[in-house]
N, C-alpha and C positions, 0 to 999 in steps of 0.2 A: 505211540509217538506223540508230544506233544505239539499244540497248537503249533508254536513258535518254528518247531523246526520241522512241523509240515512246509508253514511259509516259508521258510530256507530254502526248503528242497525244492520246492514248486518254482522257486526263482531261480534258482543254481539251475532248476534244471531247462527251462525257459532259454536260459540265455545260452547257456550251452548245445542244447539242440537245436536254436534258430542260429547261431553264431556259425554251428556244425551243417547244416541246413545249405546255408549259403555259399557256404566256402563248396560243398559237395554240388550243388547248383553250378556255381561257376566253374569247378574243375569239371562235370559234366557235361557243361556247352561247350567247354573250348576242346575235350577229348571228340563230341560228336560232330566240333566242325572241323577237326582234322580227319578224323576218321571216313566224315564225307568226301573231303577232298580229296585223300587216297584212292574210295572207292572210284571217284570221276577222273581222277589220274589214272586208274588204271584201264577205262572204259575209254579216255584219250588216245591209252598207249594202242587199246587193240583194235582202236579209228583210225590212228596212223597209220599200221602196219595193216590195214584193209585198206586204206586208202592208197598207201604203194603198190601193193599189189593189184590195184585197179590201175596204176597210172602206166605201170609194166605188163598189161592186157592191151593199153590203148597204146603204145607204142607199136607192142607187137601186130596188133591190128592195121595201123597206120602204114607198117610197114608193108604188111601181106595185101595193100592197097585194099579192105575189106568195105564192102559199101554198108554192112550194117552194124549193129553193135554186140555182138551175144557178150556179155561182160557176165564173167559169173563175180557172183556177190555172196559174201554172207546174209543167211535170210534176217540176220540180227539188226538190219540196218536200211534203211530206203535211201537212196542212190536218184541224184542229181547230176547232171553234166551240166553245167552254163558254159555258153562264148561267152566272146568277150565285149557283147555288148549285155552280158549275166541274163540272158534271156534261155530257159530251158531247151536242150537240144535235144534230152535223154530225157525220160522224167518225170516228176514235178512233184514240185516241194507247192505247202501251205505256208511257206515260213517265210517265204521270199522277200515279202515285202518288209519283215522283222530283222530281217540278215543285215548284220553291220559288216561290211568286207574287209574290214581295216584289221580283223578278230578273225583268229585263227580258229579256236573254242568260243564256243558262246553257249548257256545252259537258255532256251526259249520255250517255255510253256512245256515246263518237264522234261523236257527235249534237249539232247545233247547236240549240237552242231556242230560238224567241224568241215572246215573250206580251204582245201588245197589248190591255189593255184599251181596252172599246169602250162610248161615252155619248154618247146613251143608249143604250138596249138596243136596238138593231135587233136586229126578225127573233127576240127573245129570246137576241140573242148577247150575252152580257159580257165576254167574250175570244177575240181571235183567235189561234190558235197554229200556229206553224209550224214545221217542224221538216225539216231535212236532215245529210245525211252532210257531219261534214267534210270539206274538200277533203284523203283523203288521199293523192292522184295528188301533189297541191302541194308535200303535206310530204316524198314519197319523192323528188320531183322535188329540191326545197330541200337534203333530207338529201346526195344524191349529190354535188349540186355542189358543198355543203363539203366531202364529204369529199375530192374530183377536187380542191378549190384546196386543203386542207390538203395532198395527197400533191406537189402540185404546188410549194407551197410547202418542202415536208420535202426535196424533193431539192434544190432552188435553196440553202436554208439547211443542205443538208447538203456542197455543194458551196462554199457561202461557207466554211463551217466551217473546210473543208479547207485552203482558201485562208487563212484566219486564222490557222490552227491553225501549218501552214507558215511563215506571218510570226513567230508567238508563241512557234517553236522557235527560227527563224533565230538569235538573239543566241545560244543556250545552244550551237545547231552551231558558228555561228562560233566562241565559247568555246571550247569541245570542239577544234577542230581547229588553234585556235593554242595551246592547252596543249601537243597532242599536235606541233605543229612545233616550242616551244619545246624540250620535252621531250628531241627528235629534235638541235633545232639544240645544245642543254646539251651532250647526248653528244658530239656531233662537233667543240664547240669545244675543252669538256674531255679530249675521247682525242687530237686532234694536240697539243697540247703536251705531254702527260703522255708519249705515244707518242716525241715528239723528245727531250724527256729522257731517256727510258728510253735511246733507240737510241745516242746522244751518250754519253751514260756508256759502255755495253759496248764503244762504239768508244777511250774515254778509256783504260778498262778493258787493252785489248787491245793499242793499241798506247801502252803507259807511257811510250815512251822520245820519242815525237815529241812536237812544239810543241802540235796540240791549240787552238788558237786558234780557228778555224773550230766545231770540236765545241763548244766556252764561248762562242761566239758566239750558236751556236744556242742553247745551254740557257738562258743567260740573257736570249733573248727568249722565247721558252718559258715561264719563270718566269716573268716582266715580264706574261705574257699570262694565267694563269692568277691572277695579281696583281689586272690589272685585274677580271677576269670576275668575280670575292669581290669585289670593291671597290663594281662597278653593282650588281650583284645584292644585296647588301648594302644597297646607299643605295633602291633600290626598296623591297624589306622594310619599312627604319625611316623609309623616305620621313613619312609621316603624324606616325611622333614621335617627329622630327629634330628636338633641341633645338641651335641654330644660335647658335657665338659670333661673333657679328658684333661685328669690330674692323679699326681699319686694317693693310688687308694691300700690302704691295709684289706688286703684280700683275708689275714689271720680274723681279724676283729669279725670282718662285713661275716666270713663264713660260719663262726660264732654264735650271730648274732641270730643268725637263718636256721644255724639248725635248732635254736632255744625255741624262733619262731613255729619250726613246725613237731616240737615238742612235743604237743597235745596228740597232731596227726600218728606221731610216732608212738605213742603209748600206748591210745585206741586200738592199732594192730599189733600190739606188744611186740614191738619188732626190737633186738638183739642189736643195739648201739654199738660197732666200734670203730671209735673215731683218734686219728692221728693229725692234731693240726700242729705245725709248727708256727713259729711266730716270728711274725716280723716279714711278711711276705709281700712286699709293697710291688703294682704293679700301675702301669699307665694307663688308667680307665675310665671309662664315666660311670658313677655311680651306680645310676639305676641299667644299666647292660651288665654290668658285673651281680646284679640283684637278680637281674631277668635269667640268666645264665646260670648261676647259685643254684633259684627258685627251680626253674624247671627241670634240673638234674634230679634234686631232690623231692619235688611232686611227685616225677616219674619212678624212682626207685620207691617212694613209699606206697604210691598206688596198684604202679606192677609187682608189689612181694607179696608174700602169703603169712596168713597170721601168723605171727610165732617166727617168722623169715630173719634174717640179717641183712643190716644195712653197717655197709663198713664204709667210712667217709675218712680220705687221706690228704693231705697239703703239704706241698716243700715249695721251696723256691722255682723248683721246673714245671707242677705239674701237680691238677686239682684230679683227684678218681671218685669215683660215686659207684660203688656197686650195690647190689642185691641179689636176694637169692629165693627172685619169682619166678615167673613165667618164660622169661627168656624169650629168644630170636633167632629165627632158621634164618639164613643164608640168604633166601630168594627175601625176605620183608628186611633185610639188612639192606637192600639195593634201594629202594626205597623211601629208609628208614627217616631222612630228612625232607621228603615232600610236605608239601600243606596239605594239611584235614587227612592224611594216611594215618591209621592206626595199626599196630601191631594188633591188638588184642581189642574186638570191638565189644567184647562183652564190660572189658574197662568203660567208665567214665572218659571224659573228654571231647575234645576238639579233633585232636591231631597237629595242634598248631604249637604243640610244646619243645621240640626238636627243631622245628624250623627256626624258631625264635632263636634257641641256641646255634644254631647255623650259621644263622645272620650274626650275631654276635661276633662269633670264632670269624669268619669271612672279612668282618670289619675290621679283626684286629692283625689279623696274620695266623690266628693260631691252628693250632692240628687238632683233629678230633679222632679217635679210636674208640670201635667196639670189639669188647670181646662176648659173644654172648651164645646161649646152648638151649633150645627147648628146656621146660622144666627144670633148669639150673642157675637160673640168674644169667641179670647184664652188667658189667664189666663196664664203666667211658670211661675214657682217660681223655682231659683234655691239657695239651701241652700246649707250653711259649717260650719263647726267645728270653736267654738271661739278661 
């Protein structure tokens, strides 16, 4: 993994687990203080109903005129009587002094308290009070198991992370590693022909007195190639703001003109010329997109054929075709086929930026683009326009 998208990830992932962090923080406070209050609602409800049933002891007592108190209790709870000047009759709380009586519930030093008054005064009680420990078995019990589903959740979300983080680089690696193959493919296109030049000359050089045909063969495909390479790379660049003089162009001539130019490329591969241009085929274009268009159909069908192969080149008024009969294209690299820096065939020379250019083009103009093309049988484009 490079440097770069270590530092991505360490951020993405930064902001996503503290962002994740917080939010599980705050849904965990407010799950543990309702879940508290439940548990004290429910330690309420079973203080009520012990406390009625203490106030239906002291009736019955009051009534059996009883001079003493036997009040059964649950042992879950210490048991106050105050009159009604809140002085212990039954008793006795620590708490008393802390007792707000206005407060039917009150939580007091862990302590639950709860204070029913009682009318009339049975027995001279005017309040019954009762008082237990929190449940804090509950709240350790409660505490744990957020914290067991936060850690639980921290690694699920620390593992999604990864997983996202991964997708969230993927585009900047992919970037990354087609720079780094453009980069690679620059050099190797730009050093063979610079390299044929060079070698061509010193042989020119060397032997003065011979024909040298062959040697100016090569150089000037050579040149012709590092021509083109300035030319896409160039129209990529100013792609965006390409200002475009669209007029009518003789597409017969321009076509002409491109296949004399690549001539030389055509020989070298002894490739089987046949060509159908009709004439007079004028269309609304700028120049040089009708060149870039031209070029890269026919780079491509000379590069992808195989020595000795056929390039058949046809023109009418509807509709330019470019076939050969090289390497050809399955199916799955036909999906593809118009991406930047994608190649069909990477043992070829190139970019991959030969088809996009012609994309751009055809997109610009309205036109259709068709392949027809087969493993080891050649490619078939056909590019059509409106009459």
């Amino acid at each position: 993994m490079f440097h770069s998208e270590k530092k991505s990830l360490i951020r993405f992932l930064s902001i996503y687990l503290l962002s994740t962090f917080i939010l599980f923080a705050i849904g965990a406070s407010i799950f543990y203080t309702l879940e508290k209050h439940h548990l004290i609602d429910r330690q309420r409800q079973m203080m009520t109903q012990e406390a009625e049933h203490l106030q239906h002891q002291l009736i019955a007592l009051h009534k059996s005129f009883a001079d003493k108190l036997p009040l059964y209790i649950d042992p879950a709870y210490t048991l106050t009587l105050l009159d009604i000047n809140r002085e212990p009759i039954a008793g006795g709380s620590t708490l008393l002094k802390q007792i707000d009586f206005a407060k039917e519930y009150q939580p007091i030093e862990n302590t639950l308290v709860y204070l029913k008054p009682v009318e009339p005064y049975y027995l001279g009680a005017a309040y019954i009070m009762l008082q237990t420990p929190i449940d804090q078995v509950g709240l350790a019990q409660l505490k744990r198991t957020i914290l067991l589903f936060m850690l639980a959740a921290g690694i699920f979300f620390l593992l999604l992370g990864l997983f996202l983080g991964r997708l969230f680089i993927a585009p900047m690696r992919e970037a990354i590693e087609t720079m780094n193959r453009f980069i690679q493919d620059t050099t190797h296109e730009l050093n063979t022909p610079v390299s044929t030049i060079l070698t061509n000359l010193e042989l020119i050089q060397t032997m003065r007195k011979c024909d040298a045909k062959e040697e100016m063969q090569r150089i000037e495909i050579a040149s012709k190639t590092l021509s083109r390479i300035y030319d896409d790379l160039t129209y990529l660049k100013l792609n965006h703001a390409y200002h475009r003089d669209i007029r009518p162009l003789d597409l017969s001539r321009l076509l002409k003109e491109r296949i004399a130019y690549f001539a030389t490329a055509i020989e070298a591969k002894k490739l089987q010329l046949e060509k159908k241009v009709a004439k007079d085929v004028v269309l609304e274009m700028d120049h040089d997109d009708a060149l870039r268009l031209i070029d890269n159909l026919l780079s491509n069908a000379i590069k992808y054929n195989r020595t000795g192969g056929k390039l058949r080149i046809e023109l009418d008024p509807e509709r330019l075709v470019v076939a050969d009969s090289g390497v050809g294209m399955d199916a799955q690299t036909l999906q593809y086929v118009h991406e930047r820096f994608r190649r069909a065939n990477s043992s070829e020379g190139g970019f991959g930026i030969g088809l996009d250019i012609v994309h751009q083009v055809i997109k610009a103009y309205g036109f259709t683009i068709a392949f027809n093309s087969e493993p080891d049988e050649g490619t078939e484009v056909t590019v059509r326009w409106e009459k």
